[in-house]
N, C-alpha and C positions, 0 to 999 in steps of 0.2 A: 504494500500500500504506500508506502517513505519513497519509495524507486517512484513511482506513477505521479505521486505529488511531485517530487522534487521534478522530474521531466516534465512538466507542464509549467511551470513554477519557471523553468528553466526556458521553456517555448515562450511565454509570456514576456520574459525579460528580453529575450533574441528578437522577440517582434517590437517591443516597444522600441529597441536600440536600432533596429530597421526604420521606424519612423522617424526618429532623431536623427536618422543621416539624413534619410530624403529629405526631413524638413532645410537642415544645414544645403542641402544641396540647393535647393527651390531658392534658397536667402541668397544662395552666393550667387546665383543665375542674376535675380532680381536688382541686386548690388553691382555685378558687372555691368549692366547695362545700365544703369545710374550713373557707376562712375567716369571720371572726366579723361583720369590721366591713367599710365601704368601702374603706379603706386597705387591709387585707389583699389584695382584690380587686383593686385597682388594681396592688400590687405584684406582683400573680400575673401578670396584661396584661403590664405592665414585663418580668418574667423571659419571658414567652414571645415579646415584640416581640426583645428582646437575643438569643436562641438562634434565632431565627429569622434576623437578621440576620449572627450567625455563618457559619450553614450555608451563606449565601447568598454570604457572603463568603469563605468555603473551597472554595464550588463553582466561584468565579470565580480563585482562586487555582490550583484544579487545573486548569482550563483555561486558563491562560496556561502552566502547565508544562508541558502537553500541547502548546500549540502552539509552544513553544520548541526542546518535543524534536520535532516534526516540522520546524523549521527546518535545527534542528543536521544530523539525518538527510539532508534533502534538500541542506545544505551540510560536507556530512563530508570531500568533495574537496577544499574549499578549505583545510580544515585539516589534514588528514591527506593530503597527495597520493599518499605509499607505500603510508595503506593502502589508499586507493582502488585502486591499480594489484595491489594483490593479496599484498604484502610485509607483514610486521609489523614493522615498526620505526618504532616510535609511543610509545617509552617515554623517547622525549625528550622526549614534551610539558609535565608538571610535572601540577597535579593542574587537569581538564579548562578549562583555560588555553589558549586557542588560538591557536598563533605567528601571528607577523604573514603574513599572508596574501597570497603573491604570485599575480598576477590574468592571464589570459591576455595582455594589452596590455601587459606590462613591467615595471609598477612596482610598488611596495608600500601595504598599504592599514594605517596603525596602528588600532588598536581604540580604541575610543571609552572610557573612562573614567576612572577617574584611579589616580595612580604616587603613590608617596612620593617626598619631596625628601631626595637623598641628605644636603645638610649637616642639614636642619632636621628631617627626620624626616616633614613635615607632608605632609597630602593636594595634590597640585597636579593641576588637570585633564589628560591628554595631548589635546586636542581643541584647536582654536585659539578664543580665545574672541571674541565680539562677533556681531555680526548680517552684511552683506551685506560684501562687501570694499568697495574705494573704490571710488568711480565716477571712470572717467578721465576727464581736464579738458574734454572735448568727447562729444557726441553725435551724431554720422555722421548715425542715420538719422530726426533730426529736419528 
């Protein structure tokens, strides 16, 4: 059902960014033949490349939302377990914030982003930082 939404969700955004060209188009037509000199013309091209690139990039922003909410959707049990099981008592969660997420294997997974520093105030990542862990002192299966 999150596939079929988000696909349509996704057709809607593609069509409306279809009419924000043509309309950019239609303006630059209109604007050329207004204008007087070269520059005029050029600047009309310019407005219609910028609106064009807008749309384009709205339409790509409404599909990343689209498919965030088809994440959320398809992971709503791991954040809400009550209300998956059919209870409402989900008014603990704070404003769409999603507790730490315990996983059917035991443990807890923190979310990836970052926390203020209780003395300093400042942003600090909660993620661990650097690239691979160490590599222990030997390699077995060389």
């Amino acid at each position: 059902m999150q596939n079929i939404r988000e696909k349509v969700s996704n057709a809607a955004s593609a069509g409306k960014a279809h009419v924000d060209i043509y309309k950019a188009k239609a303006e630059e037509k209109a604007e050329k033949a207004a204008a007087r000199t070269e520059e005029e013309k050029e600047i009309a091209h310019q407005r219609r490349k910028a609106k064009e690139a807008k749309a384009k990039m709205e339409m790509h922003q409404a599909k990343a939302i689209h498919a965030a909410e088809k994440l959320r959707a398809k992971q709503s049990h791991l954040y809400c377990p009550n209300l998956a099981a059919g209870t409402d008592d989900h008014h603990h969660l704070g404003q769409n914030e999603p507790p730490l997420a315990a996983t059917t294997h035991g443990h807890i997974h923190q979310p990836v982003g970052l926390a203020a520093d209780p003395m300093t105030g400042t942003a600090i990542p909660t993620y661990p930082l650097g690239g691979n862990p160490i590599p222990p002192a030997y390699n077995k299966h060389l």
